[in-house]
GUZAFI-335994 format. One record per residue (C-alpha): residue number from 0; x, y, z. Coordinates in steps of 0.25 Angstrom, whole numbers, plus 5000, padded with zeros to 4 digits. Example, Ala and Ser with C-alpha at 12.3 -4.5 7.8 and 13.67 -1.06 7.14 Angstrom:
<atoms>
ATOM;0;5049;4982;5031
ATOM;1;5055;4996;5029
</atoms>
This chain:
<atoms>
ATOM;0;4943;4825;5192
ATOM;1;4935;4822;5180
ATOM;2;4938;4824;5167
ATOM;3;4931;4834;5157
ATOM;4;4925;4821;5147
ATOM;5;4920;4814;5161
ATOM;6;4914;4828;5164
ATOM;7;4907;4830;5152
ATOM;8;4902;4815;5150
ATOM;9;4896;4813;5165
ATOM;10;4888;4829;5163
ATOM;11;4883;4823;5150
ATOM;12;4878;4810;5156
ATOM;13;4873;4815;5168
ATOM;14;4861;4823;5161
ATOM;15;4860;4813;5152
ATOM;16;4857;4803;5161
ATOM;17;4846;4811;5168
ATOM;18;4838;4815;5155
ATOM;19;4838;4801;5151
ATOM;20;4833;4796;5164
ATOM;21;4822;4805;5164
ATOM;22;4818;4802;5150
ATOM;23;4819;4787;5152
ATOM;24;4811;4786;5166
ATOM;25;4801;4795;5160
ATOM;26;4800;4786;5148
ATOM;27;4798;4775;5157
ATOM;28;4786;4781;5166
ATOM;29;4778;4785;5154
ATOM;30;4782;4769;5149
ATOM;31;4776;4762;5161
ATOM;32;4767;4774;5164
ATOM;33;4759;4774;5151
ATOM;34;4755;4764;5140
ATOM;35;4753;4765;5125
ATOM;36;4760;4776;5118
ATOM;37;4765;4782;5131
ATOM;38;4771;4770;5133
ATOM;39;4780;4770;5120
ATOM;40;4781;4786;5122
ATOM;41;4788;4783;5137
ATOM;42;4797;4772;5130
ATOM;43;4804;4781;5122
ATOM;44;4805;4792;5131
ATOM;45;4812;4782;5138
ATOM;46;4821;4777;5126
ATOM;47;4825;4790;5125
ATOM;48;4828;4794;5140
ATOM;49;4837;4782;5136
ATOM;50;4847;4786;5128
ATOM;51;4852;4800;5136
ATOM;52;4852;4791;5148
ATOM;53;4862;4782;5142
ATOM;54;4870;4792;5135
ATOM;55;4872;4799;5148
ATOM;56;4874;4786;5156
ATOM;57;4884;4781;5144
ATOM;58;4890;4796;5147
ATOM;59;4892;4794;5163
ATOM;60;4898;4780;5160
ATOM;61;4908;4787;5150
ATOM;62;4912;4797;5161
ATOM;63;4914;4786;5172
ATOM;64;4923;4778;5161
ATOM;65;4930;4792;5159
ATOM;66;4932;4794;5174
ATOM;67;4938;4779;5177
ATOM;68;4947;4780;5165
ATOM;69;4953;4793;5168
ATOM;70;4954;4786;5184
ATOM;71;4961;4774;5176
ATOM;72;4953;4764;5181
ATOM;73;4946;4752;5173
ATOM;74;4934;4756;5168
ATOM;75;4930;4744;5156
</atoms>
């Protein structure tokens, strides 16, 4: 059974992960979609669907570290 940290860390990457992904695969259609400033405006949609996208993946990875620690298994 899982702890209570490796609870908490997957159930804030999870939705993390999935706003993130939207805002980056938006950004990305409106980048290869348009041109001019609606180029540079999909760009940093995407930029920013970035950074939650990482932090929730940093977050799963964190909880799968967690996880194989408390199973004492190598995990570096």
């Amino acid at each position: 059974m899982a702890t209570r940290k490796e609870r908490k860390l997957a159930a804030s990457g999870g939705p993390l992960v999935a706003a993130g992904a939207v805002l980056v695969v938006i950004g990305l259609v409106m980048a290869l979609l348009l041109d001019g400033t609606a180029l540079g405006i999909g760009v940093a949609i995407a930029v920013i669907g970035a950074i939650p996208l990482v932090a929730g993946v940093v977050l799963l990875l964190s909880a799968g570290i967690e996880r194989r620690s408390r199973e004492d298994k190598p995990f570096a």
